[in-house]
C-alpha positions as a Markdown table, in Angstrom:
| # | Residue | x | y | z |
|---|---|---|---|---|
| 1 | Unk | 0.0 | 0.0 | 0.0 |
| 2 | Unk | 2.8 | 2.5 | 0.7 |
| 3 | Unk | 4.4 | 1.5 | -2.7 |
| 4 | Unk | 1.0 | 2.7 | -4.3 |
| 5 | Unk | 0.7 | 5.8 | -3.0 |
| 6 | Unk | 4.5 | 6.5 | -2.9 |
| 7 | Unk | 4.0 | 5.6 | -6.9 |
| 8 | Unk | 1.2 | 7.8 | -6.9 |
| 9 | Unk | 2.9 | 10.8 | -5.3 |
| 10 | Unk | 5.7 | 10.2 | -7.9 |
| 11 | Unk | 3.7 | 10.0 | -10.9 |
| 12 | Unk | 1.2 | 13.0 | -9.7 |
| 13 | Unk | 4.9 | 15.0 | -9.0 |
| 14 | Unk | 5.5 | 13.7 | -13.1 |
| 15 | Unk | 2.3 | 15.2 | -14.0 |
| 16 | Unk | 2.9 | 18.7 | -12.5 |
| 17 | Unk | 6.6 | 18.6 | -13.9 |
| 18 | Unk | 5.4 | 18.2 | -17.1 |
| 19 | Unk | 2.9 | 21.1 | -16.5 |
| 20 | Unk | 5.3 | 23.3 | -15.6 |
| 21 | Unk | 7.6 | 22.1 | -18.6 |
| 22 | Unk | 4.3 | 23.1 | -20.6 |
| 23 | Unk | 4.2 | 26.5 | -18.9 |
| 24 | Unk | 7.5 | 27.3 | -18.9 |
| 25 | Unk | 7.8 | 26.7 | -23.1 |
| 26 | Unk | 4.2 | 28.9 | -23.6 |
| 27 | Unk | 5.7 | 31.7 | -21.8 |
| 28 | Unk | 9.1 | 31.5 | -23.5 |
| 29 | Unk | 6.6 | 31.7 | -26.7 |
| 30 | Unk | 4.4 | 34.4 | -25.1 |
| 31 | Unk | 7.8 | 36.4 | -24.6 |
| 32 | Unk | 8.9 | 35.8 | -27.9 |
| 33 | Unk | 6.0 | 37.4 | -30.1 |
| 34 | Unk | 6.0 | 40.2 | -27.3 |
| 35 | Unk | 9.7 | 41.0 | -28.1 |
| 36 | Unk | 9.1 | 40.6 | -31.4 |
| 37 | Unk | 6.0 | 42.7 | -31.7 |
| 38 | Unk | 7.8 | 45.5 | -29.8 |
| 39 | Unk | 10.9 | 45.3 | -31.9 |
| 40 | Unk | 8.4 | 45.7 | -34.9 |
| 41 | Unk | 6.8 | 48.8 | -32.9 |
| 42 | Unk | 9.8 | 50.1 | -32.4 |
| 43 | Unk | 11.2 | 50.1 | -36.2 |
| 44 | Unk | 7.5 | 50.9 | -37.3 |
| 45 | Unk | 7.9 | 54.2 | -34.7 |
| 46 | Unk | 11.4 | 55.1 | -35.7 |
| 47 | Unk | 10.1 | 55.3 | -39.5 |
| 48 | Unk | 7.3 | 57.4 | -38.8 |
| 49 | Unk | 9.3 | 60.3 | -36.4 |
| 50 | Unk | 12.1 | 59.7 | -39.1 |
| 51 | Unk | 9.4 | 60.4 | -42.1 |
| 52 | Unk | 7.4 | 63.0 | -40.0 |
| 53 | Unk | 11.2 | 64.8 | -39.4 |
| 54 | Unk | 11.5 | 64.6 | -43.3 |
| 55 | Unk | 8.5 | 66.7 | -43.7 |
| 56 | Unk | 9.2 | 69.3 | -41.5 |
| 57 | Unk | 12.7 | 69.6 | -43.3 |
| 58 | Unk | 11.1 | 70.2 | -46.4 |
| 59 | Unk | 8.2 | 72.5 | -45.4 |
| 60 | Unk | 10.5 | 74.3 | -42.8 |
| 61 | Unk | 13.0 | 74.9 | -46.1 |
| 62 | Unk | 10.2 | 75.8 | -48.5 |
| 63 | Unk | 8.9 | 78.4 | -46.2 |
| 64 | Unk | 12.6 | 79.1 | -46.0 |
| 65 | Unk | 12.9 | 79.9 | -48.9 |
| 66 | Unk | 10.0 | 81.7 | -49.4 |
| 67 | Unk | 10.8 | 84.2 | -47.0 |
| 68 | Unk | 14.4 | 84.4 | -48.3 |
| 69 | Unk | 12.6 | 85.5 | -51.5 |
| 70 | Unk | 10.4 | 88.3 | -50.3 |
| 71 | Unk | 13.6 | 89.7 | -48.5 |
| 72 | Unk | 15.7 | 89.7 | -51.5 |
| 73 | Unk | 12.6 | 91.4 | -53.4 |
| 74 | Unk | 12.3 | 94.0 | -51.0 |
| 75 | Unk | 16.0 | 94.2 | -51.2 |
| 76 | Unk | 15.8 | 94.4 | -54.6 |
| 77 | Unk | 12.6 | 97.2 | -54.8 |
| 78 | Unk | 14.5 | 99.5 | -52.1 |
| 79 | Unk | 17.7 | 99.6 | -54.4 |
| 80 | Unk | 15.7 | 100.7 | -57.0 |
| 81 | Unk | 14.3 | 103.7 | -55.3 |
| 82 | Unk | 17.7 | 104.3 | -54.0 |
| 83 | Unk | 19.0 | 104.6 | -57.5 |
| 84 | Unk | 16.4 | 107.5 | -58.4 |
| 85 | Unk | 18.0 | 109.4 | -55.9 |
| 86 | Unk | 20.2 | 112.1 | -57.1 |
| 87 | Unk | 23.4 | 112.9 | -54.9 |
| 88 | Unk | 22.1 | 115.7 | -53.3 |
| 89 | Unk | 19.2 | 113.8 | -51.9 |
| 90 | Unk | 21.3 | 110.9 | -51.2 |
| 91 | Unk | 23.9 | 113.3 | -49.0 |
| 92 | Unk | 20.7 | 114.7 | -47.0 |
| 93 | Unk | 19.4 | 111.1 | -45.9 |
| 94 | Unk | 23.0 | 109.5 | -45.0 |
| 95 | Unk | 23.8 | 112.6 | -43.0 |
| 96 | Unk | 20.6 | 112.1 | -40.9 |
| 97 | Unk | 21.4 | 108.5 | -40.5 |
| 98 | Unk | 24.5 | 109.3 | -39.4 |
| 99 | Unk | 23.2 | 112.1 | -36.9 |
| 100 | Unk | 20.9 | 109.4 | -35.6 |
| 101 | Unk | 23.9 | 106.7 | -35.1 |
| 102 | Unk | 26.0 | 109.5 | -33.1 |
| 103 | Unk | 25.6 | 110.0 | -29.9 |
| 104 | Unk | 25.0 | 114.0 | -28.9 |
């Protein structure tokens, strides 16, 4: 009688070994597919701020360049004027400039 239940508690221990065997390889698969999944999140993320950055670039340089081109036409359009200017006129304004710039 002690042999059976000795063989019992044995084979019942077998049983919950194997369980835990059972366990043990499910989580290791469970991990897996969660590291993998994350690893794919984290490539997926790392494209998007990487594409997102990429259009900030090129809007930020369009608008850029935009501005850059209303300066240099403003630039351009004060020159001009400048030009008409004959000598005399010219002398009046840079000497009032200059009156500003010094100190009294």
């Amino acid at each position: 009688m002690e042999k059976d239940i000795l063989s019992q508690v044995i084979e019942v221990e077998k049983e919950i070994q194997h369980c835990l065997e059972q366990e043990k390889a499910a989580a290791r698969e469970w991990l897996e597919s969660v590291k993998k999944e994350c690893e794919e999140d984290y490539i997926r993320e790392g494209k998007n701020s990487k594409d997102s950055l990429e259009r900030s670039i090129v809007s930020v340089a369009g608008e850029a360049e935009k501005k850059a081109a209303e300066v240099v036409s403003r630039a351009v359009a004060a020159t001009e004027r400048l030009k008409g200017l004959d000598d005399a006129v010219l002398s009046r304004v840079v000497a009032k400039r200059i009156a500003k710039l010094l100190p009294e």
